[in-house]
Backbone as CSV, one residue per row, in Angstrom:
resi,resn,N_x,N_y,N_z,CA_x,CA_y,CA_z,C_x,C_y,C_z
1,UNK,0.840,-1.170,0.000,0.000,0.000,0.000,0.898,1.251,0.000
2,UNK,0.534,2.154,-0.902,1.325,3.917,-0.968,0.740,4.283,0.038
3,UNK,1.858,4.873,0.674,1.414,6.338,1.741,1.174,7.283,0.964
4,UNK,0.656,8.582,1.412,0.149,9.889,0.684,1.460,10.271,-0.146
5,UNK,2.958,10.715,0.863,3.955,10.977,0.494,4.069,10.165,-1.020
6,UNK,4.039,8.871,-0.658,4.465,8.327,-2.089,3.271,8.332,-3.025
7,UNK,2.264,8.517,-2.871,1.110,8.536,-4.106,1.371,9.993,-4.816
8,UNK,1.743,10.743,-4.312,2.240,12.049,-4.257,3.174,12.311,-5.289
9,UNK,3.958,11.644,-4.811,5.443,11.374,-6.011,5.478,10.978,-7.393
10,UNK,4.318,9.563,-6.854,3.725,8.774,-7.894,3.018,9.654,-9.017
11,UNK,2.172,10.610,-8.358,1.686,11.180,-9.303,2.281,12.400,-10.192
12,UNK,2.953,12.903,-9.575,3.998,13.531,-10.135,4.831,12.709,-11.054
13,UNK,5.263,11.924,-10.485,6.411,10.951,-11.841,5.571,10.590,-13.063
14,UNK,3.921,10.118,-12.814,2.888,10.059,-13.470,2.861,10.902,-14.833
15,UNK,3.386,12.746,-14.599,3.051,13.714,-15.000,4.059,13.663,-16.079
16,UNK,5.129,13.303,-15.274,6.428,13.305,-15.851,6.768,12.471,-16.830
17,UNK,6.595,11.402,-16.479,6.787,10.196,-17.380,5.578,9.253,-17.650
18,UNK,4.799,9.583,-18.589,3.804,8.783,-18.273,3.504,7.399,-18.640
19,UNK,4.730,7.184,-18.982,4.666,5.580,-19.869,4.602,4.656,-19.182
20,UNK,5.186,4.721,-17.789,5.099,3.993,-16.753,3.989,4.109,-16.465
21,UNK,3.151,2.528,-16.181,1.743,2.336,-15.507,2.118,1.422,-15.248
22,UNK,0.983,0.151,-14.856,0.827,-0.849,-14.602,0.858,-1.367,-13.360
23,UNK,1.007,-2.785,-13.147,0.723,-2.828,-11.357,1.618,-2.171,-10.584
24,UNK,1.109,-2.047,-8.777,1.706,-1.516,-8.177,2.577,-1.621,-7.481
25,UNK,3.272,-2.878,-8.004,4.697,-3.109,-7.191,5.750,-2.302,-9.181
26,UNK,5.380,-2.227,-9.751,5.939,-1.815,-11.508,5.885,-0.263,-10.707
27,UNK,4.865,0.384,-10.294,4.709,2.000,-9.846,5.631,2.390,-8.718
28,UNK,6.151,0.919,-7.880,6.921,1.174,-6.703,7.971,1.488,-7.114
29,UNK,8.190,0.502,-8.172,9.835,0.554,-9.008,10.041,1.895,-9.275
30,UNK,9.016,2.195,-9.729,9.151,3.710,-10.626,9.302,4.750,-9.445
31,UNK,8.565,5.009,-8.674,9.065,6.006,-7.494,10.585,5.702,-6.615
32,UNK,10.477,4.562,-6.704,12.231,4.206,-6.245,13.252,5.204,-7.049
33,UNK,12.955,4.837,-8.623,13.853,5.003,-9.093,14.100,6.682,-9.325
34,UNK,12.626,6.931,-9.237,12.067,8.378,-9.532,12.816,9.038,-8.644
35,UNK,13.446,8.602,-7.130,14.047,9.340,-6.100,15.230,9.621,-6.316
36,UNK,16.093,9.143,-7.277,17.301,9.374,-7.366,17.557,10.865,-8.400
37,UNK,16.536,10.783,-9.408,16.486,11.807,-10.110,16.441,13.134,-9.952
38,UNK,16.895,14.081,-9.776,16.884,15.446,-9.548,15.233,16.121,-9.562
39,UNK,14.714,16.686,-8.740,13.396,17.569,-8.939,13.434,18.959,-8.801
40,UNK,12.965,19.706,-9.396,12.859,21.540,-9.277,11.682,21.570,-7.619
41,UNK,12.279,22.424,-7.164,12.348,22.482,-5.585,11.923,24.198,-5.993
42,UNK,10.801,24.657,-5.787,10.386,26.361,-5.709,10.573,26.977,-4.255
43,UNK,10.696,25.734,-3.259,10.787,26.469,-1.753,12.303,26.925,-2.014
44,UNK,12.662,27.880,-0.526,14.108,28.886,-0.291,14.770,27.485,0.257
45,UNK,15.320,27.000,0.071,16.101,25.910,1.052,17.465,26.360,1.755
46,UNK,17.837,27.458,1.038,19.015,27.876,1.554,18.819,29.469,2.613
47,UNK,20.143,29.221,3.902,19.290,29.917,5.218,20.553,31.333,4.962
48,UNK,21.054,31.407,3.976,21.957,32.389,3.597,21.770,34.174,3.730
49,UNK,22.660,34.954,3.438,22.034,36.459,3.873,21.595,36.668,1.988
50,UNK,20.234,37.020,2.188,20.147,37.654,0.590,20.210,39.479,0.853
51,UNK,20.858,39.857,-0.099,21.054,41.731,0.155,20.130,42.377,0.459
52,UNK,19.610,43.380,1.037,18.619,44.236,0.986,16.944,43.729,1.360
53,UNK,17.204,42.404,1.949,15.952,41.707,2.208,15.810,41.781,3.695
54,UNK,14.859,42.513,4.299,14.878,42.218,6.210,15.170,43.568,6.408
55,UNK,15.504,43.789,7.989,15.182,44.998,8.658,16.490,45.371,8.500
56,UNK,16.257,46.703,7.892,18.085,47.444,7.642,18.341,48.323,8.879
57,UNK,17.464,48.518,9.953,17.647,49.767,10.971,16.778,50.516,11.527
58,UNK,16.168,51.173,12.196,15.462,52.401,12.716,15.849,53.150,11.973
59,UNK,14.560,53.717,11.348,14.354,55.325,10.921,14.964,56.198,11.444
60,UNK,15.653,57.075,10.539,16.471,58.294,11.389,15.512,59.617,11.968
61,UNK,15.455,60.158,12.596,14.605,60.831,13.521,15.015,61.885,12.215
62,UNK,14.005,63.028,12.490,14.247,64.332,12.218,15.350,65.131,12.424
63,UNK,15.411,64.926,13.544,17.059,65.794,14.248,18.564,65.041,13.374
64,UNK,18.655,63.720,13.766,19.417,63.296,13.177,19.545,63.609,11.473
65,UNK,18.560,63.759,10.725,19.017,63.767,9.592,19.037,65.201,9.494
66,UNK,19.122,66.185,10.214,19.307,67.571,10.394,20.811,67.570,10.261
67,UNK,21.234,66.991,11.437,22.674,66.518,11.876,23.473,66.099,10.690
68,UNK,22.891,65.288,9.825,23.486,64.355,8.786,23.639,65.837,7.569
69,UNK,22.193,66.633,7.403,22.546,67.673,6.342,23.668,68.796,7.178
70,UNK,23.455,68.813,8.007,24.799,69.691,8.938,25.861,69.721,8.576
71,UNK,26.371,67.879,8.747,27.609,67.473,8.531,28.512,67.783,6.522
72,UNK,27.062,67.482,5.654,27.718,67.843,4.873,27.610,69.352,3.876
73,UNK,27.442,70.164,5.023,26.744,71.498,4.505,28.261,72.052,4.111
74,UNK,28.232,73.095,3.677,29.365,74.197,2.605,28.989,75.218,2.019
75,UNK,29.371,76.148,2.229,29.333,77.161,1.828,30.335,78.561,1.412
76,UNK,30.809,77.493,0.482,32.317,77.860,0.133,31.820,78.798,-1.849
77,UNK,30.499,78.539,-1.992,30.316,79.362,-3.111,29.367,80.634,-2.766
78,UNK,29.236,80.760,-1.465,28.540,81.931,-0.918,29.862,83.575,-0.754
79,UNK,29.364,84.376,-0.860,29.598,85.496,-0.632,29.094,86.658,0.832
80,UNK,27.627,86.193,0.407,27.398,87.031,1.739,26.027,86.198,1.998
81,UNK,25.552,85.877,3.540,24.517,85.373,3.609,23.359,86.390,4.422
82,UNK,22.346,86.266,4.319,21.370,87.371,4.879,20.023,86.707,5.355
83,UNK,19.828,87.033,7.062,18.683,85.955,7.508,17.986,87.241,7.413
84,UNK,16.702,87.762,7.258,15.947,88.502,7.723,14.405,87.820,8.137
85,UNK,14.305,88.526,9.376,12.774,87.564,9.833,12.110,88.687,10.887
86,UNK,10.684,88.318,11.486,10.336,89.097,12.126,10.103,88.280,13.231
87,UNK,10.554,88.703,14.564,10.001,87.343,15.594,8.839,87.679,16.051
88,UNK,7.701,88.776,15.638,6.653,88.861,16.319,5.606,87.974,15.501
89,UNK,5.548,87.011,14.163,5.352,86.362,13.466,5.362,84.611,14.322
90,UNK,4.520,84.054,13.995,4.495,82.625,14.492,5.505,81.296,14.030
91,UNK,6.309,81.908,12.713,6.502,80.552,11.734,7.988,81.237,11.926
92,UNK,8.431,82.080,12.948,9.906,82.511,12.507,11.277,81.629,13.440
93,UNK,10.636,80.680,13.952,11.626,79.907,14.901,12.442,79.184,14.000
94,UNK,11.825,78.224,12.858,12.787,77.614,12.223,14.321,78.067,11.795
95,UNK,13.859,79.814,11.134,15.187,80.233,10.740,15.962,80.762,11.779
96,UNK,15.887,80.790,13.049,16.605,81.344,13.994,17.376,79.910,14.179
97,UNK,16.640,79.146,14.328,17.294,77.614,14.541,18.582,76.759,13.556
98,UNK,17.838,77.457,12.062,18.930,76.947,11.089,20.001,78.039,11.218
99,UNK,19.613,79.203,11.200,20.965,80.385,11.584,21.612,80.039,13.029
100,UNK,21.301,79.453,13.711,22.339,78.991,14.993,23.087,77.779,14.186
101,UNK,22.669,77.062,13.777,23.451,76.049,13.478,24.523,76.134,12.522
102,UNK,23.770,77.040,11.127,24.905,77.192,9.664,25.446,78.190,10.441
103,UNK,25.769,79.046,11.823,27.041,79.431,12.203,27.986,79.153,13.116
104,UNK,27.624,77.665,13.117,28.648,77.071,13.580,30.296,76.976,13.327
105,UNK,30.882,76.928,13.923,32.749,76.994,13.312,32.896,76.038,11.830
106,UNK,32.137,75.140,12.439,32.169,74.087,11.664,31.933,73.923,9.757
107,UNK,30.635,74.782,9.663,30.137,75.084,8.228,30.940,76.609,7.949
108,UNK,31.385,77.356,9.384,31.649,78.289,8.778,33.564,78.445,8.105
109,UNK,33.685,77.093,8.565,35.655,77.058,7.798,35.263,76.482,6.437
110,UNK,34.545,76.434,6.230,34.390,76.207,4.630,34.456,77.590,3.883
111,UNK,34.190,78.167,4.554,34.529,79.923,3.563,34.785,81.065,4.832
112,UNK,35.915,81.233,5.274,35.851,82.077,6.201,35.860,83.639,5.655
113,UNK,35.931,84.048,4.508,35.413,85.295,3.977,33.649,85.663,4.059
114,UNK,32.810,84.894,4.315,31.476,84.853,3.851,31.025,86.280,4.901
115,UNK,30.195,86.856,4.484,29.347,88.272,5.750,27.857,87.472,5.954
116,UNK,28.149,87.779,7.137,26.944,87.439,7.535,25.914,88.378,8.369
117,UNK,24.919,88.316,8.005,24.262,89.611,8.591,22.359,89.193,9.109
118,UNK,22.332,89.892,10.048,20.910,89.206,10.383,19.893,90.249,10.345
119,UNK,18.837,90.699,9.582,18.296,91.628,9.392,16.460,91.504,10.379
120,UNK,16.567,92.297,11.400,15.210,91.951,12.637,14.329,92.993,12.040
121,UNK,13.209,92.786,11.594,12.690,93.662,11.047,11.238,93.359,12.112
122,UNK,9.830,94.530,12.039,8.840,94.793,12.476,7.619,95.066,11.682
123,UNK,7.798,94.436,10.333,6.884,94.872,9.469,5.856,93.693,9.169
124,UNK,6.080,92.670,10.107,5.450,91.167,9.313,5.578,90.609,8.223
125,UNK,6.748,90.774,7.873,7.656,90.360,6.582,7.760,88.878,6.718
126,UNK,7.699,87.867,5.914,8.008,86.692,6.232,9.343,86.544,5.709
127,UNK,9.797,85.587,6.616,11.596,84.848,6.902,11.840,84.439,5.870
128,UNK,12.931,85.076,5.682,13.732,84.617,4.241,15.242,84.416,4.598
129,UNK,16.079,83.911,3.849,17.522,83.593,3.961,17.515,84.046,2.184
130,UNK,18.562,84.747,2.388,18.860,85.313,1.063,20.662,85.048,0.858
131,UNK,21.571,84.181,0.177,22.559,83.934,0.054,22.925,84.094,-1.449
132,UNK,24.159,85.100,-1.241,24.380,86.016,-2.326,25.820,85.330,-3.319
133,UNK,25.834,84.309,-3.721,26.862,83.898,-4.180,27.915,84.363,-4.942
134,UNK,28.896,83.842,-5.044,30.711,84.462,-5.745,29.893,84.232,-7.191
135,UNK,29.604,83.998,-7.941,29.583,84.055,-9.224,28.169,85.237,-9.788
136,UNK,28.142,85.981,-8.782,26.703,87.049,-9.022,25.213,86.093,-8.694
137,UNK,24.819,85.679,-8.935,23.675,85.328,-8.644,22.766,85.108,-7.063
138,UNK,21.957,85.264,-7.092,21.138,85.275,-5.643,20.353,83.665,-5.600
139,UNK,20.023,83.540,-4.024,19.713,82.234,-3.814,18.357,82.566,-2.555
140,UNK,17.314,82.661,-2.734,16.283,83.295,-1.644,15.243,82.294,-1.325
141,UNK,15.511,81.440,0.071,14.918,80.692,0.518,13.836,81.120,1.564
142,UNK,12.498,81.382,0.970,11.686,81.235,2.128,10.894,80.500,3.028
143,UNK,11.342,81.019,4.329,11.293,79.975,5.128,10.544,79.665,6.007
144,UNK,9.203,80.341,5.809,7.729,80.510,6.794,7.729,79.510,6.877
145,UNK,7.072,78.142,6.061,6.418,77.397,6.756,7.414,76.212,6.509
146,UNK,8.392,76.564,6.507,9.567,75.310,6.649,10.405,74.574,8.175
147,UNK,10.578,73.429,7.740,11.162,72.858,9.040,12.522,73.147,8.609
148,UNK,13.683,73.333,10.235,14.626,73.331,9.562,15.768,72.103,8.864
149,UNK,15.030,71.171,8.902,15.028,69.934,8.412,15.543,70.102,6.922
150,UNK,13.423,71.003,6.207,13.795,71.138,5.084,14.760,72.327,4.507
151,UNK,14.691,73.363,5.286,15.698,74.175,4.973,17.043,74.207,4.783
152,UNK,17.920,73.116,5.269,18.739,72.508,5.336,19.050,71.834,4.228
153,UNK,18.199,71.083,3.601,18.089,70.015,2.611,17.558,71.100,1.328
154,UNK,17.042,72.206,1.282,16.692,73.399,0.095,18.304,73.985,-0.074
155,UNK,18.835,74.407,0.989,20.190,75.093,0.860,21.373,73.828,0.414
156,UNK,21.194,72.739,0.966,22.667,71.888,0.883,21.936,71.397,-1.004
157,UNK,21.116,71.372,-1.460,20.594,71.167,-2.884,21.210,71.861,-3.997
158,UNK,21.253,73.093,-3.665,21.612,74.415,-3.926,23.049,74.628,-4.777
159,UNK,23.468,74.632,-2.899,25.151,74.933,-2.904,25.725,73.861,-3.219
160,UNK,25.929,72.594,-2.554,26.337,71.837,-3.048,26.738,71.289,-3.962
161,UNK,26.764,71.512,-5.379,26.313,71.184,-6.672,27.996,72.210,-7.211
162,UNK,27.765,73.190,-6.443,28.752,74.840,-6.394,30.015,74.508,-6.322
163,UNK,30.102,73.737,-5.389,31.433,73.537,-4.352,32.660,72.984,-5.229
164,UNK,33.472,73.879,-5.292,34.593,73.987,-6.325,35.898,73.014,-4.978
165,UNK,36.360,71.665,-6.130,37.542,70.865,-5.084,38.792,71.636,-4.874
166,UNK,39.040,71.794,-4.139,40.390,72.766,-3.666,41.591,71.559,-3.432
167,UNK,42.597,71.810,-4.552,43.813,70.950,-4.997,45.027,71.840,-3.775
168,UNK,45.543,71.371,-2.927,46.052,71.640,-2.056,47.568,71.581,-2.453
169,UNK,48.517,72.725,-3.245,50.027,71.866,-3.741,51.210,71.964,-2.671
170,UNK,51.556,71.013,-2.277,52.363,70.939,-1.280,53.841,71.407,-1.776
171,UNK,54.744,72.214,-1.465,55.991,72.577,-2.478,56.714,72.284,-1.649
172,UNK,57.984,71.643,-2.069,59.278,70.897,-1.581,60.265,72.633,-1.062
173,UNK,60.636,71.874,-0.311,61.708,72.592,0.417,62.721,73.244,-0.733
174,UNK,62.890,72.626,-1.652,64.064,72.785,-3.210,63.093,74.026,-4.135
175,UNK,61.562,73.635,-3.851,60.912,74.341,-4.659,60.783,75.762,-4.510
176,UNK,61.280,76.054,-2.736,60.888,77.410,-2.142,62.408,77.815,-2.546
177,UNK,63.241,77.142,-2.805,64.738,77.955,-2.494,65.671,77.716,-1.200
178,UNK,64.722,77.299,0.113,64.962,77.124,1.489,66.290,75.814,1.109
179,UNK,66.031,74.885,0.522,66.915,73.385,0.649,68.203,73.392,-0.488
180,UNK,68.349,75.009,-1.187,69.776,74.979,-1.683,70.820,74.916,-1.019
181,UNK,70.867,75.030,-0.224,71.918,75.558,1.109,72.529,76.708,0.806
182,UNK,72.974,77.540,1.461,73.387,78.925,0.877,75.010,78.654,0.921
183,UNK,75.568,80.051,0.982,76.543,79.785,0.712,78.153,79.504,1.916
184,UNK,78.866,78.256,1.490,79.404,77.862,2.446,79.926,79.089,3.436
185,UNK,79.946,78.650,4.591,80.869,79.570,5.876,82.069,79.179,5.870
186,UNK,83.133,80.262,5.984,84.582,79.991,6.086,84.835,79.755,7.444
187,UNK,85.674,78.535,7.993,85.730,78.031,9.723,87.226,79.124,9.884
188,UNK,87.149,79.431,10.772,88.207,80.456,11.895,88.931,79.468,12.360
189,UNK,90.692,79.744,11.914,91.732,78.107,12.498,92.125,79.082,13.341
C-alpha cells in the first residue's frame, strides 16, 4: 500500500513520465527510481544572507538627519549670507534655529570670507535667507512654513552642486629655495 507521500510522487512521476503504468509493485519501481532523479524544488532551502531583504535599521529621527545635512553642509560658493525675519510672526523659529546652526565653526571654515548679517525687522515680513553667491547670482529661501530639516536640505541642494575641489600643492623645500643651502661659511683656524 502507498502512503500519501508516495502517491504524491507517484503522481507527479505520473506527469512526468507517463509511460510507466501498470501494477503496483511496476509504480513502486518507478518512485524508487524516480528518487534518485533530480526535482525543481520552488521552496528557499538555503538559510543564507540575501542583500537588501529584512530589517536594515530604525528610521532616522528628524534631528538626526538635520545633523546628517549639517555634517555635509558648505558654503564655500557663498559670498554674503542674509537671515531677515520678524520674531513677532508665528513661523519665525525655524530660521533662527537653522541660523544657529549654519554658524557654527564648523560650516563656517568652509569659507571664512562669507558676511553674515541678520536683518530683525517689524513689518510682518516673512523669513527669508537670502545667500548672495561668488559668481553674481542670488539664492532666496523662504522659510515661513519650513522645518529646519527642510531648509537645510533646500540650501545643501543648492550649494552643493557649487562647491569647487580645492587641490592643495604641497611645495618641496628645493621648490621654495629654502633646501639649496646657501653659501658655504669659512671656519676660523
Amino acid at each position: 500500500m502507498l502512503n500519501m507521500f508516495q502517491a504524491a510522487r507517484l503522481a507527479t512521476h505520473r506527469l512526468i513520465c507517463p509511460v510507466i503504468s501498470g501494477s503496483e509493485t511496476q509504480l513502486q519501481a518507478a518512485v524508487v527510481l524516480s528518487a534518485a532523479a533530480p526535482q525543481k524544488s520552488f521552496v528557499r532551502t538555503h538559510l543564507g544572507y540575501i542583500p537588501f531583504e529584512g530589517r536594515l535599521g530604525r528610521k532616522l529621527t528628524n534631528k538626526e538627519l538635520f545633523l546628517k545635512e549639517l555634517k555635509i553642509a558648505n558654503i564655500q560658493p557663498v559670498k554674503k549670507i542674509t537671515y531677515t525675519f520678524d520674531p513677532i510672526r508665528e513661523d519665525f523659529q525655524s530660521i533662527r534655529n537653522f541660523m544657529y546652526f549654519w554658524n557654527k565653526p564648523k560650516v563656517l571654515e568652509t569659507n571664512i570670507k562669507v558676511i553674515i548679517k541678520t536683518d530683525i525687522v517689524d513689518d510682518r515680513r516673512e523669513p527669508v535667507i537670502n545667500f548672495e553667491l561668488t559668481d553674481g547670482r542670488n539664492l532666496e529661501v523662504r522659510t515661513g512654513n519650513l522645518t529646519e530639516l527642510e531648509i537645510a536640505r533646500v540650501v545643501n541642494y543648492y550649494l552643493l552642486p557649487l562647491v569647487k575641489e580645492e587641490v592643495a600643492q604641497t611645495e618641496t623645500k628645493s621648490a621654495k629655495g629654502a633646501g639649496g643651502g646657501g653659501a658655504a661659511k669659512k671656519r676660523k683656524k
